[in-house]
N, C-alpha and C positions, 0 to 999 in steps of 0.2 A: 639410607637414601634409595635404594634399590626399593623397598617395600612402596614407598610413596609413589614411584617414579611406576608402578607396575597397576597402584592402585588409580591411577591419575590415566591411566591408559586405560585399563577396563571401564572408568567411570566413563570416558571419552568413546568409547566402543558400544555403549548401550544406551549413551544417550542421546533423545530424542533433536534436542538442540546440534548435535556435533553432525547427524545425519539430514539437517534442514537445512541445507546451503541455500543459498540465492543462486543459482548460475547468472552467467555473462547475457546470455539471452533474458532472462526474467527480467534485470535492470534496464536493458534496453529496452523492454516493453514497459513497465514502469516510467521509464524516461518520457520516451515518445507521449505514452497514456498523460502523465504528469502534465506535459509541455501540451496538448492540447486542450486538457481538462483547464488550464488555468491563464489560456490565450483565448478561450472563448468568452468569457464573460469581457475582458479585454477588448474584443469588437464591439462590443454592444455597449463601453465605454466612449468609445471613437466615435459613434454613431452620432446624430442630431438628439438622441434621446438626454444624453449625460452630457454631449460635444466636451469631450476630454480631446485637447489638440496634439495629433500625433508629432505634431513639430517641436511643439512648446514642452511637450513630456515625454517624450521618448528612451530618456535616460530612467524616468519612473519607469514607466512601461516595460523595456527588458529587463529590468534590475529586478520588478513585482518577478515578473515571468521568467523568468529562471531561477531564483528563490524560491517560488512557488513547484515551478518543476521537480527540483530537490525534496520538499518536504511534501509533495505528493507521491513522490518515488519511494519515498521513506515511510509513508503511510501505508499504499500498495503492499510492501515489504513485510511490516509489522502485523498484516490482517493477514497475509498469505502464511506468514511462518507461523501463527498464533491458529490457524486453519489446520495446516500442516500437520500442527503437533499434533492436533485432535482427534482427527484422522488417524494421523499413526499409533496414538495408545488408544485407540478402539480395535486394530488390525490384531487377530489370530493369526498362528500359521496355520497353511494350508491343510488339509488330512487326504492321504490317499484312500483311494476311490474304495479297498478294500476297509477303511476304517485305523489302519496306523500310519504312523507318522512316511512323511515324502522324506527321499533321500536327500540329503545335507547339499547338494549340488544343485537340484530342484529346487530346493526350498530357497535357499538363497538366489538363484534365477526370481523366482516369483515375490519375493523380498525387495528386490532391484525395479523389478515389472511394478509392485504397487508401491514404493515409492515415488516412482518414475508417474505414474498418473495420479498419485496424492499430490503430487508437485503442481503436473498441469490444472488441474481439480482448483485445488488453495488459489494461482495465480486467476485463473476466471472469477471465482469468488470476491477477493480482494479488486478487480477490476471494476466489478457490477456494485458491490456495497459502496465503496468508496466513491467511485463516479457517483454514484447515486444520493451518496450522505454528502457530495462536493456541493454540487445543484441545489437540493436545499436547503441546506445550510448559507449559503453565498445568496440565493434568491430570497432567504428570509430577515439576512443579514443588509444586505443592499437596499433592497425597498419596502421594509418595513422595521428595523432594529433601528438601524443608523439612523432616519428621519426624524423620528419619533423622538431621540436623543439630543440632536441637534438637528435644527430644522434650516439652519443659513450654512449645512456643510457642501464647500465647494468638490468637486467632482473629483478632482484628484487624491480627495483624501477620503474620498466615499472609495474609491477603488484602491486604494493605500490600507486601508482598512479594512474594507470587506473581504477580499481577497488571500491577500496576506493572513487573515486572521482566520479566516476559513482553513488554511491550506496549515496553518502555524495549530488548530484545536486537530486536525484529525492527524497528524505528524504525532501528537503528543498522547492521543486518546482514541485513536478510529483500534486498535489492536483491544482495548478494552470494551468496549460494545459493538464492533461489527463482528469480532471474530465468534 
């Protein structure tokens, strides 16, 4: 048990995964990003364009949108840590200025330092692609997929659908081609 228990600790010590956490801040910015990314298309539901009635639907309405919020947070997540990893097995150590190696205390200072801006780096990335793959996806889904499909679809299920299905393919697949 010992050998396992020793071998299970170095595997955890050098790998890419165990050093890629999410901190507390990164999901709050995910969240927030999430909850805006998928409250916007939501006004312009409410609008006279689709007149989806915030009285008559408002139980859709937060239930879309905070679902959505989560599997956009989730999305975010899976491009930033699949970014992450990329970055990090691309990363040499450092070499001293004379041409051998930096002291073990340095090295790891600057180990910290660029993980620490791999982190920030990945979460900008996963911000920008995913907002970005949100919007089109959602605008090509809304007013030109779903029509075309069914041409007498009522409004609340054009944003039941579009929406949610947007937010439900890149939760499941934005880590496979955005990252």
């Amino acid at each position: 048990m010992r050998g396992k228990e020793k071998f299970e600790e170095v595997l955890k010590e050098n790998s890419l995964y165990g050093r890629c956490k999410t901190s507390v801040n990164q999901w709050i910015i995910y969240g927030v990003s999430g909850f805006v990314m998928s409250m916007m298309p939501t006004l312009l539901y409410t609008s006279p364009m689709f007149d989806v009635s915030v009285r008559d639907s408002l139980t859709q309405l937060i239930g879309v949108g905070l679902g959505c919020t989560i599997l956009m947070a989730w999305a975010y997540r899976s491009v930033a840590l699949q970014r992450r990893i990329r970055l990090l097995s691309k990363h040499q150590i450092p070499q001293n200025k004379s041409g051998g190696s930096i002291a073990k205390k340095e090295r790891e200072e600057a180990q910290i330092a660029f993980e620490a801006k791999t982190s920030d780096i990945s979460c900008a990335y996963a911000l920008m692609t995913v907002n970005a793959a949100y919007l089109i996806l959602w605008i090509a889904c809304a007013f030109s997929i779903l029509p075309k499909l069914w041409t007498d679809m009522s409004s609340n299920i054009n944003h039941l659908i579009a929406i949610a299905g947007t937010s439900i393919f890149l939760a499941s697949r934005a880590a496979t081609f955005l990252a």
